[in-house]
N, C-alpha and C positions, 0 to 999 in steps of 0.2 A: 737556559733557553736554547733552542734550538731553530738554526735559520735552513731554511730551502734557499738552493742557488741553481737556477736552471740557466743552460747553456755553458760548455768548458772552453770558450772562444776567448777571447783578450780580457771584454770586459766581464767577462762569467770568473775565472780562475783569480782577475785584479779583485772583485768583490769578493771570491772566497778566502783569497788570501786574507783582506781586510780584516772581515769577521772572526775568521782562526786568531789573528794577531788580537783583536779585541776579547779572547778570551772566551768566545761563542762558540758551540756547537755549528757544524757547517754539513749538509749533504748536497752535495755537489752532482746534477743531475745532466748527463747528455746522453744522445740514441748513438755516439758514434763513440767506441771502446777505445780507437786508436785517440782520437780527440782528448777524453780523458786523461789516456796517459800522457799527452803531450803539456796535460796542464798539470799533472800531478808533480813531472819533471822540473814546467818551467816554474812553478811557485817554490820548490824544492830550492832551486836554484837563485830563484830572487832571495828567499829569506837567507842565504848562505851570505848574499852579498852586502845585507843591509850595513852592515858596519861599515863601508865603506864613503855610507850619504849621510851619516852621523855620528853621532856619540854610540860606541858598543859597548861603552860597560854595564847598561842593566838590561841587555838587550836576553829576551825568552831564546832556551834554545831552538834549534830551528826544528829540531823531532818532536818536539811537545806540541808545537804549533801545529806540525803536520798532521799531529795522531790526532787533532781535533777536525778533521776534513773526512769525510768516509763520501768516496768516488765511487758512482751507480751508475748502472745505463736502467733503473727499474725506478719510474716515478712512484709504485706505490712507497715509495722508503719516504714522501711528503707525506704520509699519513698521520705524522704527530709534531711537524715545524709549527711553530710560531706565526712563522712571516714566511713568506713566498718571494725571492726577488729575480727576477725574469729578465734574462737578458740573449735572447733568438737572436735571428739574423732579421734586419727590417724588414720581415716580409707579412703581409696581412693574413697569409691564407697559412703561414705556420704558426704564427702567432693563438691567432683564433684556433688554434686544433689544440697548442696547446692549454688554452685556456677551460676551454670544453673539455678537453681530460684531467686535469685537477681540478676544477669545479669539483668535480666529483669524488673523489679522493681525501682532500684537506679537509680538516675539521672545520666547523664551519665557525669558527670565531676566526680562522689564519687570515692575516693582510695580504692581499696580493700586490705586488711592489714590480710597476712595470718600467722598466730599465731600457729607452726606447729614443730614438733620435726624433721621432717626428711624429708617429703614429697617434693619432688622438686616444687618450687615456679613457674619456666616456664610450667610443666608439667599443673598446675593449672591453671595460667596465660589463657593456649590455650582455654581452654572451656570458656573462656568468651570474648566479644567482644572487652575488655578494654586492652590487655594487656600491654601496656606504664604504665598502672594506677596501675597493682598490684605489691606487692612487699610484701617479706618477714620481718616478726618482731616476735623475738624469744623472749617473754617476759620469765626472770627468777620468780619462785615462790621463797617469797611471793612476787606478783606483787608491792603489795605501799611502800614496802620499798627496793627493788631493784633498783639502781641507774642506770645501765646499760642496752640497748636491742641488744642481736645482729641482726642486718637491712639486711635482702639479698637484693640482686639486681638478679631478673629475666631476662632474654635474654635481653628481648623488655621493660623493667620499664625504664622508663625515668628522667632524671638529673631533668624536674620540678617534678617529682614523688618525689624524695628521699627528695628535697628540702622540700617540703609538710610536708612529713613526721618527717625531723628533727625538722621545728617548730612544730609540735604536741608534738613531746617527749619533745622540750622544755618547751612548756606549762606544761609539766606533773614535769618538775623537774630532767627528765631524759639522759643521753647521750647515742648516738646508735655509733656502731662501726657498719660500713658497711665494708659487705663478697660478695665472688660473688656464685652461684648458684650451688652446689653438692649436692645429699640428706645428712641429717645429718649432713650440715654447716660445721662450724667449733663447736659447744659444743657439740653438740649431736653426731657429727661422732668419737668424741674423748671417753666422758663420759660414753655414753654407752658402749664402749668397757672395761673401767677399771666396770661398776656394773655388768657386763655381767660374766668378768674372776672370779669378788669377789665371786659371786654365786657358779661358778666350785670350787673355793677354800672350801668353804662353802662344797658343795655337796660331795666331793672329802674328806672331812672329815680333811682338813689341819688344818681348824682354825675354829673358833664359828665365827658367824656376827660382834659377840660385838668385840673382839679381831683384826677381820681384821680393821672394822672403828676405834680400839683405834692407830691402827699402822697409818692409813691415818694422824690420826688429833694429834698424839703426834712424830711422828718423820718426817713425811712431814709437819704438820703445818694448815692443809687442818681444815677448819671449822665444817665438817660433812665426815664420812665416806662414800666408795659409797654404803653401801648399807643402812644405814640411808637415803641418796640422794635417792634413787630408790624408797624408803618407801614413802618418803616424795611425788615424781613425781605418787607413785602408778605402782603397778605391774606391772600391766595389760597396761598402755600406756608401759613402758618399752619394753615388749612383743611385743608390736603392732609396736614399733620404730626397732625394731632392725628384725621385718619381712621385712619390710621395706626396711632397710639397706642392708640385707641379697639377695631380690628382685634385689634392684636398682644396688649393684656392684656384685652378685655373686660369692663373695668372702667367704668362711669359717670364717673366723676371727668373722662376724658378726652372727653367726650359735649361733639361742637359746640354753641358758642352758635350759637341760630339767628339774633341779628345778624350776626354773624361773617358766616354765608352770606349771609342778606340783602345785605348790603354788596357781596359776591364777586361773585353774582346780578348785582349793579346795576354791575359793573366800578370798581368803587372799590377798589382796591388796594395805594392807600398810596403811598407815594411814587415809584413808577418808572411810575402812572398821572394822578399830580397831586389825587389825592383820597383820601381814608383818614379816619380819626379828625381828620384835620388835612388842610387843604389846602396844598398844595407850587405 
């Protein structure tokens, strides 16, 4: 079987990795050739290190894995995928372009699998002719070692959709909790509300970053602070999600810190730019 992976950004190259490691066919699709190669590198690289976060003695070598990735900037190479998993930058108006051009191209049994922080899934669904076939999957970073996806269900995605869908995640090793269809799910309508408020704290001069994430991860318990999480996801989608949010319920609550932008403004982005709340 053969999976489409659009986008060679954090969460585009963590899903292709995944898939390669699960033994699947992978074409890895981006319009930018440098991007590519940046992801052909860094996954190259992650899989050299994995013995390091476990057991390596039955681990696949890392070439074998790799030669199941074939990296394109030409979308017709989705002309014979399986499944389509899509993961752009949060923006409505490239989303939708991309959708409207593989509409047209994929076969028309392929699932489109949109990989999305907040974007409503039926909204997407409508511009393309499939929509029984699309369906949301909120993969968490880092994609190969995250056990869990959360799965939406779009208006019109269909009981054989989801099915599909769960043995995929099976294959990969992973279990999906299926949500049904609000922007910002259930993690994202939640999470960016707490990196959102940590920022006003932040701004607001109550506490340093570090102080707020030592209170998340030493008296809640929490693995990472949110604004570690927000570094980690990148500023700038952060920003782009909670526009989003902001849009879709016009509600206050979801209303950008204006650090937040300041930051984005000044290309501080967190960790895939070497500066954020923390420098990397």
């Amino acid at each position: 079987m053969k999976i489409g992976v659009i986008g060679a950004g954090v969460m585009g190259r963590g899903v292709a990795q995944a898939l390669a490691q699960s033994s699947l066919s992978v074409v890895l699709v981006d319009i930018d050739k440098a991007k590519l190669e940046q992801a052909r590198e860094e996954i190259a690289t992650q899989l050299r290190f994995r013995g390091l976060f476990g057991s390596s003695g039955n681990l696949e070598a890392s070439e074998q894995i790799m030669d199941r990735i074939e990296f394109t900037t030409e979308h017709h190479s989705l002309s014979d995928v399986s499944f389509v998993i899509e993961n752009a930058t949060e923006n409505w108006d490239v989303k939708r372009g991309i959708y409207e051009l593989i509409d047209g191209i994929c076969q028309q049994d392929c699932i489109f699998m949109i990989n999305t922080s907040c974007i409503s899934i039926t909204k997407l669904a409508a511009v393309t002719t499939r929509a029984p076939q699309v369906i949301g999957t909120h993969f968490m970073n880092p994609v190969p070692t995250k056990k869990t996806v959360e799965v939406i269900r779009g208006y019109h995605t269909s009981e054989e959709c989801i099915r599909a869908v769960d043995g995929l995640m099976g294959s990969m090793g992973k279990e999906m909790i299926v949500v049904n269809d609000y922007p910002g799910f259930v993690s994202n309508r939640i999470s960016h509300l707490f990196m959102n408020e940590a920022a006003y704290v932040v701004q607001d001069q109550v506490a340093s970053a570090e102080e707020v994430d030592e209170i998340f991860k030493k008296c809640y318990g929490h693995a990472m602070g949110p604004l570690e999480t927000a570094d980690l996801i990148g500023l700038d989608t952060v920003v782009h999600s909670l526009n989003v949010l902001y849009e879709s319920y016009q509600d206050p609550k979801f209303r950008c810190c204006p650090l937040l932008r300041k930051m984005v403004d000044a290309g501080l982005h967190g960790r895939k730019s070497g500066q954020g709340f923390y420098t990397y």
